[in-house]
N, CA, C and O atoms as a GROMACS GRO file, in nm:
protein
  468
    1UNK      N    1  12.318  12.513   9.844
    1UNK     CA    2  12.287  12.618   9.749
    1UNK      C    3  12.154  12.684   9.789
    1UNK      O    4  12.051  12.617   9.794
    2UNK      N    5  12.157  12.831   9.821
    2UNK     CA    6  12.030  12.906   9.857
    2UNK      C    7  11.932  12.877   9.726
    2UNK      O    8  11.976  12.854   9.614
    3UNK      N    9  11.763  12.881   9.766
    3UNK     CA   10  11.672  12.875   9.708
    3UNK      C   11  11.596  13.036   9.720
    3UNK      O   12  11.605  13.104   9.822
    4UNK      N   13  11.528  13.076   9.608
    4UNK     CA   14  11.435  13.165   9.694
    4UNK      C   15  11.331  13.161   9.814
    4UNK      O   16  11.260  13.260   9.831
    5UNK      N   17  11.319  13.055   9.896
    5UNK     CA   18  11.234  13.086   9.946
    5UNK      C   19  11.314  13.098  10.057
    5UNK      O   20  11.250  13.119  10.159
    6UNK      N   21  11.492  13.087  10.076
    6UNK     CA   22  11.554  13.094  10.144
    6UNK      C   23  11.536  13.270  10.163
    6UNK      O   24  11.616  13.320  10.242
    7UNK      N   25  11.474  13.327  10.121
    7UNK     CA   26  11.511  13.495  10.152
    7UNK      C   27  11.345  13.536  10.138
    7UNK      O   28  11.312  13.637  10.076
    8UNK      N   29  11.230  13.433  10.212
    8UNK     CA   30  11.085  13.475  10.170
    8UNK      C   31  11.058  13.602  10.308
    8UNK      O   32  10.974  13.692  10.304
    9UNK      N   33  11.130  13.582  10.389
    9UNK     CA   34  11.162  13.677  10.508
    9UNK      C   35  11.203  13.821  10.487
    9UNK      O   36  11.181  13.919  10.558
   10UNK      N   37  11.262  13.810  10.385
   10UNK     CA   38  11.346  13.971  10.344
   10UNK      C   39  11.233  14.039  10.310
   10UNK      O   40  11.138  13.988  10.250
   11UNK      N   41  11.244  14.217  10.368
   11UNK     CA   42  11.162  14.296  10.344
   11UNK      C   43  11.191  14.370  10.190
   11UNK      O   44  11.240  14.481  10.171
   12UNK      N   45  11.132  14.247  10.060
   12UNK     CA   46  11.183  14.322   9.950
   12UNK      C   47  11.093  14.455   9.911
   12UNK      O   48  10.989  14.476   9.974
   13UNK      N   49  11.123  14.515   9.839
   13UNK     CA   50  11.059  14.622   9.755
   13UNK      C   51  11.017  14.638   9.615
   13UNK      O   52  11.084  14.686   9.524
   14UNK      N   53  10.894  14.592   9.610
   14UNK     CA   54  10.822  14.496   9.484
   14UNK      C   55  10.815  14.649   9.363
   14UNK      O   56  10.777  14.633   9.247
   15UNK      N   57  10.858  14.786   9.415
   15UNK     CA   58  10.825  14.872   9.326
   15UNK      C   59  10.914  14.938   9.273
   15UNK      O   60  10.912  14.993   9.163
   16UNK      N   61  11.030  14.933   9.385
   16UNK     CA   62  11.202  14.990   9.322
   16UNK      C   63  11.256  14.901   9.201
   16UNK      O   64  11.271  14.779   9.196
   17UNK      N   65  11.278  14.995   9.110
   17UNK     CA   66  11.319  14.979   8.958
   17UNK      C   67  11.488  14.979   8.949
   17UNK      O   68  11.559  15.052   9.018
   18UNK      N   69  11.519  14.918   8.888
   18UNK     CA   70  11.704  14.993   8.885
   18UNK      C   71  11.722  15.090   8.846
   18UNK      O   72  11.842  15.116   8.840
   19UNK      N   73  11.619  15.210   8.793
   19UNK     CA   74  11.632  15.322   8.802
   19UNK      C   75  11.611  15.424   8.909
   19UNK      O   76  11.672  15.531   8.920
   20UNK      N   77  11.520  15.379   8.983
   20UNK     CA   78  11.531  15.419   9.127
   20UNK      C   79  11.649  15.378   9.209
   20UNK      O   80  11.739  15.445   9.261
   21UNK      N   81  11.633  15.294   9.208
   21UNK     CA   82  11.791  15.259   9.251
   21UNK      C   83  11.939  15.335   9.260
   21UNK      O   84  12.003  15.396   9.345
   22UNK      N   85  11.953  15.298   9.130
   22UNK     CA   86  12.044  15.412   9.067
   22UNK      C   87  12.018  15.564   9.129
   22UNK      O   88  12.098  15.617   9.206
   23UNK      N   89  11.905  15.621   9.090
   23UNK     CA   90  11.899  15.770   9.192
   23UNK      C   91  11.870  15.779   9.288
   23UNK      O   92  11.836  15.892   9.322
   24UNK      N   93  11.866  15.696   9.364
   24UNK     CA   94  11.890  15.715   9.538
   24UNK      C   95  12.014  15.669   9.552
   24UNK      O   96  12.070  15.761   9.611
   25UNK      N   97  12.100  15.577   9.534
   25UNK     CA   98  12.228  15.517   9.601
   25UNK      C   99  12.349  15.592   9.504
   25UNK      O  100  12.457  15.626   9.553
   26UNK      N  101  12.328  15.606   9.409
   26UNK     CA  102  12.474  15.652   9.340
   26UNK      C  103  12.419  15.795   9.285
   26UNK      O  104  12.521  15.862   9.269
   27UNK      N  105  12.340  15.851   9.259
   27UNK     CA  106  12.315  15.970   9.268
   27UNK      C  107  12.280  16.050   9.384
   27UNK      O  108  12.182  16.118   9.358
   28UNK      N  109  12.323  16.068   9.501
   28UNK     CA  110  12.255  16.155   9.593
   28UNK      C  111  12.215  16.272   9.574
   28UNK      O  112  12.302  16.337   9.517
   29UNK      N  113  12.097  16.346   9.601
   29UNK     CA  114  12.061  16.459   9.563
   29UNK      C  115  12.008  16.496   9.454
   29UNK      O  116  11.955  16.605   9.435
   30UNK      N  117  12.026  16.356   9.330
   30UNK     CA  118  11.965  16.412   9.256
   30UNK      C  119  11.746  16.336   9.225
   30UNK      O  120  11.687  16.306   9.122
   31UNK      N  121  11.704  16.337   9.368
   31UNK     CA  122  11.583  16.304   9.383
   31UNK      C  123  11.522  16.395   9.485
   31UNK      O  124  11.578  16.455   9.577
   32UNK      N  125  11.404  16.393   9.452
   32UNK     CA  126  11.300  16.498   9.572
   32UNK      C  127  11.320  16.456   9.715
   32UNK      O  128  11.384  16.354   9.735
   33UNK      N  129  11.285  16.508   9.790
   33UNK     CA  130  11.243  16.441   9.966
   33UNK      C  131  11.175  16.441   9.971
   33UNK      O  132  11.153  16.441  10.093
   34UNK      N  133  11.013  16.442   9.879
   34UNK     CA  134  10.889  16.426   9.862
   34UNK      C  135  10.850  16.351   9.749
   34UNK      O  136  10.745  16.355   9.686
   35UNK      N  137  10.954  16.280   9.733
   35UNK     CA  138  10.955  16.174   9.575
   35UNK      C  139  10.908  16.013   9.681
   35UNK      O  140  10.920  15.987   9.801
   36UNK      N  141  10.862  15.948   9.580
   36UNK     CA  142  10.827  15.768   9.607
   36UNK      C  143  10.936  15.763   9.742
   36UNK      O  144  10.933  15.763   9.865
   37UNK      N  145  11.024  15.759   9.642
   37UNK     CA  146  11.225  15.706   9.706
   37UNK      C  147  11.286  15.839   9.772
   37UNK      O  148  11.368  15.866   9.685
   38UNK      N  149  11.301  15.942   9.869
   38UNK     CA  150  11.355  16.013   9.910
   38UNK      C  151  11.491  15.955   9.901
   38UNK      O  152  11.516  15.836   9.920
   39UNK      N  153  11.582  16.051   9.867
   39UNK     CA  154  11.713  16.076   9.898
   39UNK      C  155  11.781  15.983   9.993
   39UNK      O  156  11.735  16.006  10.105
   40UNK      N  157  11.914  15.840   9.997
   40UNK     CA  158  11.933  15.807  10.139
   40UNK      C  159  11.987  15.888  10.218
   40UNK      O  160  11.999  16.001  10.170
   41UNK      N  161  12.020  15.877  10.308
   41UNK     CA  162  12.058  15.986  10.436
   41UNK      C  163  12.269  15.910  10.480
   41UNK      O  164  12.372  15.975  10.502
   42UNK      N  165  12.243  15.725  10.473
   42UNK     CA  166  12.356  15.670  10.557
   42UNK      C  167  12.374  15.531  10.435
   42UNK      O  168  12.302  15.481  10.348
   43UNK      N  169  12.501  15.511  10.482
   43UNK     CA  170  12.534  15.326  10.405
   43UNK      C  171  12.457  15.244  10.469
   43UNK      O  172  12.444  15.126  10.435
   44UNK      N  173  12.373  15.317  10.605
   44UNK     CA  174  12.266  15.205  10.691
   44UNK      C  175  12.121  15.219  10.614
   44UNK      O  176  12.030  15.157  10.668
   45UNK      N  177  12.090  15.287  10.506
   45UNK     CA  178  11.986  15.285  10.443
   45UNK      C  179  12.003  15.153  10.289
   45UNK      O  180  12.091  15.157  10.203
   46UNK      N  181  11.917  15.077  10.296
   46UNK     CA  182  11.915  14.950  10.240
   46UNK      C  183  11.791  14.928  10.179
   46UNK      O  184  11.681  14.967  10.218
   47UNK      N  185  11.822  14.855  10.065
   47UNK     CA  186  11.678  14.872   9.987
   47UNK      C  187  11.758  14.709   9.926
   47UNK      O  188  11.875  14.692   9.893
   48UNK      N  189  11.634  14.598   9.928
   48UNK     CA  190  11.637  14.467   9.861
   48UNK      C  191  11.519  14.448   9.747
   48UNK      O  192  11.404  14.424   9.784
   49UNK      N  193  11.551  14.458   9.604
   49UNK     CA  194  11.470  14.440   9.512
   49UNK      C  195  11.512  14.323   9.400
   49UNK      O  196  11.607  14.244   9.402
   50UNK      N  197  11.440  14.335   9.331
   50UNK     CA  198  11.474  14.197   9.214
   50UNK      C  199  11.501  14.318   9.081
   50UNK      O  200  11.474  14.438   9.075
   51UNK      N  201  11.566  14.223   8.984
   51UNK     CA  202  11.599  14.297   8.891
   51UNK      C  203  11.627  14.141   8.756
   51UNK      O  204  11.654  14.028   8.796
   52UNK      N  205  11.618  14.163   8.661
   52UNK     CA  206  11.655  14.056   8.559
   52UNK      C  207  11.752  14.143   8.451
   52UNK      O  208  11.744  14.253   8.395
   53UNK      N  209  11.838  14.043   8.455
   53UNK     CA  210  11.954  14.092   8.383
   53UNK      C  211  11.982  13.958   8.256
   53UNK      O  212  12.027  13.844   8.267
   54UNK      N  213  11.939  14.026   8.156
   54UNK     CA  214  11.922  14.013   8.008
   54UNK      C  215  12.057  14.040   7.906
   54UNK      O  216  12.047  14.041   7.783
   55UNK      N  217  12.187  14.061   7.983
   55UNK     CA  218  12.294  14.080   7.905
   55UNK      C  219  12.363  13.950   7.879
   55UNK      O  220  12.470  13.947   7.819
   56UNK      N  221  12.302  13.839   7.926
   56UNK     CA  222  12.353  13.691   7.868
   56UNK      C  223  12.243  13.639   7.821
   56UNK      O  224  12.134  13.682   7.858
   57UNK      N  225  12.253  13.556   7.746
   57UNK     CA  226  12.112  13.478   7.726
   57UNK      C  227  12.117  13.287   7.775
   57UNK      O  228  12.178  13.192   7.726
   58UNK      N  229  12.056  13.297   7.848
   58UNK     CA  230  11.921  13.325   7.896
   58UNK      C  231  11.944  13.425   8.019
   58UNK      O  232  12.026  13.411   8.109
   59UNK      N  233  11.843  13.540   7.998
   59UNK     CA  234  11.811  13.634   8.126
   59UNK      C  235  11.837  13.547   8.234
   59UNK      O  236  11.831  13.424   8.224
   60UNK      N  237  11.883  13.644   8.400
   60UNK     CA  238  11.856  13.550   8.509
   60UNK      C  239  11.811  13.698   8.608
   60UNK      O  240  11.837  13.815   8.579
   61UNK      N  241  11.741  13.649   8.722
   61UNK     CA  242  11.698  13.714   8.744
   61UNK      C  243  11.771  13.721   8.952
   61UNK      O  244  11.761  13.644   9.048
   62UNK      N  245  11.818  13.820   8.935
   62UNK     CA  246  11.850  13.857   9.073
   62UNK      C  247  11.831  13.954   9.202
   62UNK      O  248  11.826  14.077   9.206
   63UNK      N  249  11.827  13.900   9.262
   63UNK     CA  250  11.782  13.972   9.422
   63UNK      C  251  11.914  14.048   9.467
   63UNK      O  252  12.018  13.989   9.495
   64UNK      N  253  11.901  14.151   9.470
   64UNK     CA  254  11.978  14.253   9.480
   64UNK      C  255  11.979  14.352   9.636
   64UNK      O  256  11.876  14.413   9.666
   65UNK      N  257  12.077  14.359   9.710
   65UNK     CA  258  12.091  14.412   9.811
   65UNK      C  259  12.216  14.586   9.818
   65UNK      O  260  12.338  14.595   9.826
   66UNK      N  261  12.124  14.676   9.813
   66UNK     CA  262  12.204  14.775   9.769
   66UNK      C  263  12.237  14.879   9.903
   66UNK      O  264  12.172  14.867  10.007
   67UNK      N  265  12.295  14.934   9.895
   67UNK     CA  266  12.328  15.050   9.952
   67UNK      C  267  12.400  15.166   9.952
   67UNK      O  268  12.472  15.146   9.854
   68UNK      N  269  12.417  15.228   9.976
   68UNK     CA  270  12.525  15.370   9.886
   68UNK      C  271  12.675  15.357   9.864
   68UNK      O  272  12.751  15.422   9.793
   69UNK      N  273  12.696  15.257   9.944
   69UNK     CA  274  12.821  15.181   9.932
   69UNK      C  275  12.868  15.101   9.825
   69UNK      O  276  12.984  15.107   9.785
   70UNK      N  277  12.792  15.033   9.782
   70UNK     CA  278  12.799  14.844   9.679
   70UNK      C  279  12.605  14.784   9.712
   70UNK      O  280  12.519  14.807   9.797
   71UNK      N  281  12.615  14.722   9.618
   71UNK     CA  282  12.558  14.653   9.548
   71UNK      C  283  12.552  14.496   9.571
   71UNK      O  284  12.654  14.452   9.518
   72UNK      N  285  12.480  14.393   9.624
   72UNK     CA  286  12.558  14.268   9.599
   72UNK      C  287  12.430  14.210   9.603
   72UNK      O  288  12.324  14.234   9.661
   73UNK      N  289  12.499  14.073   9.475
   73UNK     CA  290  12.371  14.005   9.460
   73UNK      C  291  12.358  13.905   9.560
   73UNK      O  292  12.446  13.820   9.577
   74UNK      N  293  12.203  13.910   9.659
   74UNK     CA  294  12.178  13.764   9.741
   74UNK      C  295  12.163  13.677   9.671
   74UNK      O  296  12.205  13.574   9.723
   75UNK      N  297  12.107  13.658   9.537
   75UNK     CA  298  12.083  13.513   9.466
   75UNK      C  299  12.060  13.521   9.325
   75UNK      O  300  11.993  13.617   9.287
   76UNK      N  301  12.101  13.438   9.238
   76UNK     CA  302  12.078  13.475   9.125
   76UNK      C  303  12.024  13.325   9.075
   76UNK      O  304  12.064  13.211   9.100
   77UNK      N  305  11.879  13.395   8.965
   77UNK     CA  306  11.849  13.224   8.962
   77UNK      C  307  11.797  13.243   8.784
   77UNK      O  308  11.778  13.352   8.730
   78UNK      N  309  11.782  13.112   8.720
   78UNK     CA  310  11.782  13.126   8.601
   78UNK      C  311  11.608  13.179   8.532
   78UNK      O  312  11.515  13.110   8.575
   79UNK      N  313  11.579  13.269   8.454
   79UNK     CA  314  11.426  13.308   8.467
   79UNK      C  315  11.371  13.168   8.387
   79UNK      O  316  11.417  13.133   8.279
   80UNK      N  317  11.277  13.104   8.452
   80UNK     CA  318  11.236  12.994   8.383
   80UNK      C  319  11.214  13.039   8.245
   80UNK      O  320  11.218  13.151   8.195
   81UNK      N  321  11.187  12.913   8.192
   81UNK     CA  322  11.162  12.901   8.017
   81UNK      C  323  11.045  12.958   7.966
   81UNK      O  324  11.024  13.012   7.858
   82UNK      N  325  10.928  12.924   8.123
   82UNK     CA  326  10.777  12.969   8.031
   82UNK      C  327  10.764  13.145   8.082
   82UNK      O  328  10.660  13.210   8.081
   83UNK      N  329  10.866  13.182   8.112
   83UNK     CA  330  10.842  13.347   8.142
   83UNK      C  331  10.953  13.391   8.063
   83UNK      O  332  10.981  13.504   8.105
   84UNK      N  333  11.028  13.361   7.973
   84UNK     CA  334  11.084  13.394   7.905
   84UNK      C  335  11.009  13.479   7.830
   84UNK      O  336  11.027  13.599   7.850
   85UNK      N  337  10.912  13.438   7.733
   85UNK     CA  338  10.803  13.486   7.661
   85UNK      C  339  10.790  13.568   7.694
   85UNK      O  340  10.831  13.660   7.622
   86UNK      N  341  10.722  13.607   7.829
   86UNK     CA  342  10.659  13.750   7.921
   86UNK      C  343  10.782  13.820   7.915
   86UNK      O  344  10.769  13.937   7.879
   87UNK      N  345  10.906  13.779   7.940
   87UNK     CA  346  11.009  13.867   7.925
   87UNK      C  347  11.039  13.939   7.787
   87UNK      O  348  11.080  14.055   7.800
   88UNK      N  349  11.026  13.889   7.653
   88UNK     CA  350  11.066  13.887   7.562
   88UNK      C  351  10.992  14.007   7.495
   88UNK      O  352  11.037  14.090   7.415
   89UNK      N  353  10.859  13.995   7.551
   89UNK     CA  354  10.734  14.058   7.484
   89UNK      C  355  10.726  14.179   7.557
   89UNK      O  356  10.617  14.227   7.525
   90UNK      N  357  10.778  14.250   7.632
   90UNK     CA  358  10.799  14.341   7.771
   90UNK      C  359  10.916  14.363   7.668
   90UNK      O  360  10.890  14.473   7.618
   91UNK      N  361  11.042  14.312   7.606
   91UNK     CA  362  11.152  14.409   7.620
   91UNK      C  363  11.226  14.356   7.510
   91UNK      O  364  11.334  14.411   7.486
   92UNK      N  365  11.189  14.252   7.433
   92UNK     CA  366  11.250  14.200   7.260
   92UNK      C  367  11.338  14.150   7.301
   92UNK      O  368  11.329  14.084   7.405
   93UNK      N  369  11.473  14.166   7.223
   93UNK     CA  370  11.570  14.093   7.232
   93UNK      C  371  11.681  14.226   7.334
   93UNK      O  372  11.803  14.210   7.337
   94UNK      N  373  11.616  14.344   7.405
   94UNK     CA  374  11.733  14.405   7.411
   94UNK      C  375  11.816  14.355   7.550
   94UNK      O  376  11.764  14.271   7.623
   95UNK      N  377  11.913  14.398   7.571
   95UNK     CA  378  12.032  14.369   7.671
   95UNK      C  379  12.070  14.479   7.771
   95UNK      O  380  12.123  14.590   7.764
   96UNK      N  381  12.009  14.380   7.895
   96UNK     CA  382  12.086  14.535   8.004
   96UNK      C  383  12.021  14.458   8.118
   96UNK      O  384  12.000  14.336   8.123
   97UNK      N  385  11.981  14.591   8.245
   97UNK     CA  386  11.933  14.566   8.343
   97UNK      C  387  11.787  14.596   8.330
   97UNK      O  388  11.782  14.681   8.241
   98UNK      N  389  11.662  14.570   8.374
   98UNK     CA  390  11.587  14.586   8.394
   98UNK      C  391  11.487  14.491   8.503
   98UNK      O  392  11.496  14.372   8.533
   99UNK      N  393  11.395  14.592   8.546
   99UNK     CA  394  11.257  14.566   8.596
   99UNK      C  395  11.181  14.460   8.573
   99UNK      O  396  11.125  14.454   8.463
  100UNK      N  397  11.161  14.356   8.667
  100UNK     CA  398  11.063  14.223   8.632
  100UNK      C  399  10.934  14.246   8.589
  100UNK      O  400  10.857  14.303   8.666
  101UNK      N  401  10.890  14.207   8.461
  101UNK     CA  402  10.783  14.197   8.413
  101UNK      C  403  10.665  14.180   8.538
  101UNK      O  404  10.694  14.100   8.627
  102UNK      N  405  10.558  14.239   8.544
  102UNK     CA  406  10.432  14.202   8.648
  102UNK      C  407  10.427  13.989   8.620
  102UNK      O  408  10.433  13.916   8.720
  103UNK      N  409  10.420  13.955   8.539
  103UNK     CA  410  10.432  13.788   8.544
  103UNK      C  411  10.536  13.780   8.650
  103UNK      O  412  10.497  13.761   8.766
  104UNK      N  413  10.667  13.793   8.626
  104UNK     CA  414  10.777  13.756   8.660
  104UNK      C  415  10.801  13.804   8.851
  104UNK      O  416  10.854  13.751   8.948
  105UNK      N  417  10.747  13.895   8.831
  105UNK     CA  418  10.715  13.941   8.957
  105UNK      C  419  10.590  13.834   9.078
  105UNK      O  420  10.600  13.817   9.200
  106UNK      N  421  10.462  13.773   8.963
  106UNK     CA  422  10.397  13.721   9.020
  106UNK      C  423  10.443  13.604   9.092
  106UNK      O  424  10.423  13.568   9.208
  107UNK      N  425  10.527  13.540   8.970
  107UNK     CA  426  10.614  13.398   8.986
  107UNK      C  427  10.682  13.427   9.084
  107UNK      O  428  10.682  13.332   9.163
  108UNK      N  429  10.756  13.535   9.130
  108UNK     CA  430  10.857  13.546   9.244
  108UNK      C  431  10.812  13.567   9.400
  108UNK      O  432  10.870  13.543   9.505
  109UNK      N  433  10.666  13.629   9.364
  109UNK     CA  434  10.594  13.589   9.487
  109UNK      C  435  10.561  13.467   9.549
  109UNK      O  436  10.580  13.427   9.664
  110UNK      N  437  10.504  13.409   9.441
  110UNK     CA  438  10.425  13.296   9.470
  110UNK      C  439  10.558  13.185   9.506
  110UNK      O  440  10.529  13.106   9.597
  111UNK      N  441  10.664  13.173   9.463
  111UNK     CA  442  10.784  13.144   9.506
  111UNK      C  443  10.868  13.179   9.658
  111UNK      O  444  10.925  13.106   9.740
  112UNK      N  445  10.854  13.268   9.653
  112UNK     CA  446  10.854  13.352   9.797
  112UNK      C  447  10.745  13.307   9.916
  112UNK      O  448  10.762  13.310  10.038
  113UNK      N  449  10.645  13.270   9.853
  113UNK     CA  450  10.500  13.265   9.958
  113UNK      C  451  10.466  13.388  10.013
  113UNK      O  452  10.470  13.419  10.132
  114UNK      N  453  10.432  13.456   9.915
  114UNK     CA  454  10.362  13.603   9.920
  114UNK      C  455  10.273  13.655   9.832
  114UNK      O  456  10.254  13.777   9.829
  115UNK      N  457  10.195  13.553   9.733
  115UNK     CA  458  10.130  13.572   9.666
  115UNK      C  459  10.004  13.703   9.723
  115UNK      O  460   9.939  13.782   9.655
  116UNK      N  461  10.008  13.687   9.833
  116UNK     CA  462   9.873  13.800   9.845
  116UNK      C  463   9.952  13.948   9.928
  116UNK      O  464   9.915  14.000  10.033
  117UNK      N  465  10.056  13.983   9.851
  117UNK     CA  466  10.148  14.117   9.852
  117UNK      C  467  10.102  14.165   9.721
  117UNK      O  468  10.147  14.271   9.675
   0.00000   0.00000   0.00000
C-alpha cells in the first residue's frame, strides 16, 4: 500500500486550487495567457496537486493527477483527527471539493519531506 512519502519526488503544485484546475483542464479558453495558470496547450500538460474531499465524513485528502483528458487519484489518505479541527474551522460542516487548509498543507509537507517549500 503506497504511503505519501511514496510520491515526495512528484513535482506537486502547492498553489493550484480545484478551481484552477477546473479552468485550465475542462474549461479551455476560458483563462488568460497571462493568468497564474495559462490555458493548457496538450493531454501532455499535467498538473499534480492535493485537494480534500469532505463529501464523506471523515474528509480524506487526495493527490490528484490531472490532465485535459481525466483526472486520477495517486493516493488517497484519511485527514488525520488533529487537523480535522483546522479543516472544520476553514469550511464548517460543508461538503464538496476543496483546497487544503495552510495546516493541512503544512502536515503534507512535512510528510513529504519538504517542509522548507
Amino acid at each position: 500500500m503506497p504511503s505519501l512519502k511514496d510520491f515526495a519526488l512528484y513535482d506537486i503544485d502547492w498553489n493550484l486550487t480545484p478551481e484552477h484546475a477546473v479552468t485550465m483542464y475542462l474549461e479551455w479558453g476560458n483563462n488568460d495567457w497571462h493568468s497564474e495558470y495559462p490555458p493548457v496547450r496538450s493531454k501532455d500538460d499535467v498538473a499534480q496537486y492535493f485537494v480534500v474531499d469532505s463529501w464523506n465524513d471523515p474528509p480524506v485528502i487526495r493527490l490528484v493527477r490531472r490532465n485535459s483528458e481525466r483526472a486520477e487519484d495517486l493516493i488517497v489518505v484519511p485527514l488525520p483527527q488533529d487537523l480535522l479541527e483546522d479543516f472544520r474551522r476553514a469550511h464548517g460542516q460543508w461538503r464538496g471539493i476543496s483546497e487544503p487548509t495552510p495546516g493541512i498543507k503544512a502536515w503534507l509537507k512535512a510528510e513529504l519531506g519538504q517542509q522548507s517549500l
